[in-house]
N, C-alpha and C positions, 0 to 999 in steps of 0.2 A: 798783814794780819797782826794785830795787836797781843800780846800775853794772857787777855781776857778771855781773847776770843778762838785763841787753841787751845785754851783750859775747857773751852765748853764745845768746842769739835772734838777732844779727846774722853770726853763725858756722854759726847751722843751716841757713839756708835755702841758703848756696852747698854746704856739706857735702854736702844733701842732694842737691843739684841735678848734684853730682859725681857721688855714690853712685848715682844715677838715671841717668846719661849711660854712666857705665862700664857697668854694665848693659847699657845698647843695643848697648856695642860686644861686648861677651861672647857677648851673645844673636845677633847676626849674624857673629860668629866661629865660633860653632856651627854654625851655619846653615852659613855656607860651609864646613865640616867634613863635613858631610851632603851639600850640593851635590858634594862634591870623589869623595865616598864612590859615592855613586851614581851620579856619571857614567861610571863604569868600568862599571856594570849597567844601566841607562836611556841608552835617547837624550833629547839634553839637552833638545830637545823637548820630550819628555815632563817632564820635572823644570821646565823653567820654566811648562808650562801649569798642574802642581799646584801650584807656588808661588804663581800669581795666581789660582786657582780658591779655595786654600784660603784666601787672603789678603780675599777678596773676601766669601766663608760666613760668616766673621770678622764684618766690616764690616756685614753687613747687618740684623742685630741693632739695632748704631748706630743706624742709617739710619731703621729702622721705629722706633725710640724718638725721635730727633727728627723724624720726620716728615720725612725730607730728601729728594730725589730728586738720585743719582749723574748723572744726564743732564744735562748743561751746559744751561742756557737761553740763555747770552750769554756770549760771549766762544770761541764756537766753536770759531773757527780758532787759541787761543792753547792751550786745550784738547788741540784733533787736535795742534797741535806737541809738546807734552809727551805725549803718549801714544803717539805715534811716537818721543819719545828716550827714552821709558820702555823700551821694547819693543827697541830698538838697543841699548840699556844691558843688559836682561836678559840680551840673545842673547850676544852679547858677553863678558860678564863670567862665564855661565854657562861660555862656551868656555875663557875662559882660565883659572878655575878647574879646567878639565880636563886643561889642556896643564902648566900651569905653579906650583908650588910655591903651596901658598895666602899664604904671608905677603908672597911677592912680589906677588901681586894686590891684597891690603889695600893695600901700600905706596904700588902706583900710583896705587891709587883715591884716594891724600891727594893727588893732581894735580886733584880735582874742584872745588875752591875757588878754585884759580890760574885754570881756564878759566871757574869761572864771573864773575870776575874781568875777566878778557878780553871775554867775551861782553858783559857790563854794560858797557863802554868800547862796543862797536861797534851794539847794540840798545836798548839803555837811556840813552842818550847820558850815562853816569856818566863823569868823567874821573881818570883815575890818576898821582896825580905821583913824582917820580922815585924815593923809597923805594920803595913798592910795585911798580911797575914792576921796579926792580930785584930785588926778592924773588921777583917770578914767572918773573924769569929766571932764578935761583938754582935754585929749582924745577926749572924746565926743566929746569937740568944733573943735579940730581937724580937725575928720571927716567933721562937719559943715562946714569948709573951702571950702575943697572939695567940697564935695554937692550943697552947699550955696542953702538953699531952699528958697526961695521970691525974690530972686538973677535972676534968671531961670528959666527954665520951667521944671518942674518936669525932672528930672535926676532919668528914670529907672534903669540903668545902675550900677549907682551909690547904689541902693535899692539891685541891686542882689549882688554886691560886699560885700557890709555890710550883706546882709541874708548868703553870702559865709561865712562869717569871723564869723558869728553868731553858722552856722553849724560846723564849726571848731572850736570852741570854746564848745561846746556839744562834739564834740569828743575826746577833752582834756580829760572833765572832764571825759566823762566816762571810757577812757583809764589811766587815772589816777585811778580809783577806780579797774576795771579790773588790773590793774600791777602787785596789791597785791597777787594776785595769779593766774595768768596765764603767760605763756611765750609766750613774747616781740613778738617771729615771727607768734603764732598763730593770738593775737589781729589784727597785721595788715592781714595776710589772710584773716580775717572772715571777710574783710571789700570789698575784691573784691567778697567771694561768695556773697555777698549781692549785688554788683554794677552790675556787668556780669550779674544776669540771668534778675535784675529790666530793664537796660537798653537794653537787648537784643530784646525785642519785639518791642518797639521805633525806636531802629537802623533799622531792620529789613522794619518796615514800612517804613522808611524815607530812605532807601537803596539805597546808590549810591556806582556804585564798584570803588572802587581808579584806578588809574593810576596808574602805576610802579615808577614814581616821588613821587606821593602824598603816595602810600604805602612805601619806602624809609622814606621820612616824617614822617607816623604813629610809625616807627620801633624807630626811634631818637627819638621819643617823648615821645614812652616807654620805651627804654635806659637812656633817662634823668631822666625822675622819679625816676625808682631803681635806676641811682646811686646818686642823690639829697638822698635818704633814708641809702642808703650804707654809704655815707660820713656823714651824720646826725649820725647815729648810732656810729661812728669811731668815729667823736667828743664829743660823750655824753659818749664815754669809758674812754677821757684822760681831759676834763673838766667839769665842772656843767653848765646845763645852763644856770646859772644868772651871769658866763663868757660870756657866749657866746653871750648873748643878745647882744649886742652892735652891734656887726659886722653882725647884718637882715641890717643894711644900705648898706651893702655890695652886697646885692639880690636889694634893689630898685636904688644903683646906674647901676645896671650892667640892670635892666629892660628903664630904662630909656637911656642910650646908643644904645638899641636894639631900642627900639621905637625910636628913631633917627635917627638911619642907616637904620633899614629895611623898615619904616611906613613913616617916616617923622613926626612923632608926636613929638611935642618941648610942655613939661610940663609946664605950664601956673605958676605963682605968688602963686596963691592960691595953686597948686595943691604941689608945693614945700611946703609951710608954712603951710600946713595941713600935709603933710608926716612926717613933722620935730618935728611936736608937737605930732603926734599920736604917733612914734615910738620911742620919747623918754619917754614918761611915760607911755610907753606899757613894756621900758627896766628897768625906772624906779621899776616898778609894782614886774616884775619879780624878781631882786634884792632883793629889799626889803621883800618880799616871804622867799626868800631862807634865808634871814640872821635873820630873824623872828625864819625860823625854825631851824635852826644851833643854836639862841640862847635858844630855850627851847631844843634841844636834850641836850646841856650843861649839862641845868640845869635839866633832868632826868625829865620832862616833858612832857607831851602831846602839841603839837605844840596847841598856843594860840591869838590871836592878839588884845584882846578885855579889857588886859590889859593898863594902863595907859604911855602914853607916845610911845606905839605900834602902827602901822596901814602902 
């Protein structure tokens, strides 16, 4: 193989891994284009139970081809917690999707990194020194952009979006501790038995039967999610994600075009210079994570941050 031609083998695999990651964020910009769409016609209810029903039909295919069973055997109670913050994150983000402008909802959700951040400091006894720290308060203000509290009048909206990113943020970590020993496809199953049966008595109550349009609708909505996760998974095979971070702008430029065209929502000053601050030292954050831990695997280490000159 010529020098040419490992220059452009060692260029395909993050290209690819870019081209694979944009995709997820496309496909779950869509997705909440559809969520946003239907929540004016369905109670949300109902829309987040079809999104874990159809999410889960998906999956099961998977499951009987490896042989897998979605029911935790061990590790119970780390399980019930992510499928409880799973289930808070849907509710949540389905709301705010409803109340408020979708690119402002993406925006907030780049807050999910920052908390899961935090979370790692206070349950994972990871420690964070004073760059990162300070990134996630930058963050913070971020969101405040958005929000802008004494600015307005309380912004609900805006509380469910940040409780979304909060609950996604809980399901990082705990999927990050679950990794260690369970397989990838079980973790995400265990998350729709938990969604499907919470939301089904909800739905049920608040039952309105779609229309053949709006059921079309519900089908794209849960074809997007799987393959927003399909394409995630493909890029987390040929890059790491503290590559890939950068190109989440690639999910809130393509929400913000959608709200444009479908909605007619044109994102305000603030809701730009909050987006731009939260999701770079949310990319920041991540980064810096990764090469924290690249440098103690080096050094035959247990990953550390609490060293001098670290954070």
């Amino acid at each position: 193989m010529t020098s040419g031609q490992g220059a452009v083998e060692r260029l395909a695999a993050p290209i690819r891994g870019a081209l694979w990651y944009i995709g997820a964020g496309v496909s779950w910009s869509f997705m909440g284009g559809i969520v946003r769409h239907l929540s004016f016609e369905l109670p949300v209810f109902e829309i987040i139970f079809f999104r874990a029903f159809l999410g889960l039909v998906v999956m099961v295919p998977w499951l009987i081809y490896r042989r897998l069973s979605p029911i935790p055997k061990r590790h119970r109670a780390i399980f019930s917690i992510r499928g409880v913050s799973e289930i808070f994150a849907m509710m949540t983000w389905n709301a705010a999707i409803w109340l408020m402008p979708l690119a402002d909802v993406i925006a907030l959700g780049f807050a999910a990194p920052l908390f899961a951040t935090l979370l790692a400091v206070l349950f994972l006894g990871e420690r964070v020194g004073l760059r990162r720290g300070m990134a996630i308060l930058i963050g913070i203000s971020g969101a405040m952009l958005i929000v802008r509290p004494g600015f307005q009048a309380l912004n609900l909206a805006a509380i469910f979006a940040l409780i979304a990113a909060f609950g996604t943020a809980v399901s990082r970590i705990t999927g990050r501790k679950l990794s260690h020993t369970e397989d990838p496809l079980v973790i995400v199953a265990s998350i729709a038995l938990f969604t499907v049966p919470a939301t089904l008595i909800p739905a049920v109550i608040v039952w309105q039967t779609p229309t053949p349009i709006q059921a079309i609708w519900l089908l794209a909505m849960g074809g997007l999610g799987s393959l927003g996760h399909l394409c995630l998974s493909q890029a987390l095979r040929v890059s790491e994600a503290s590559e890939l971070a950068p190109y989440d702008f690639g999910q809130l430029l393509t929400a913000v075009i959608i709200g444009i065209v479908a909605f007619g929502e044109v994102p305000d000053l603030w809701t730009v210079l909050g987006a731009v601050v939260i999701a770079s030292t949310a990319i920041y954050v991540v980064r810096r994570e990764a090469q924290l831990h690249r440098l103690c695997m080096a050094q035959g280490a247990a990953p550390r941050t609490d060293r001098p000159g670290t954070g």
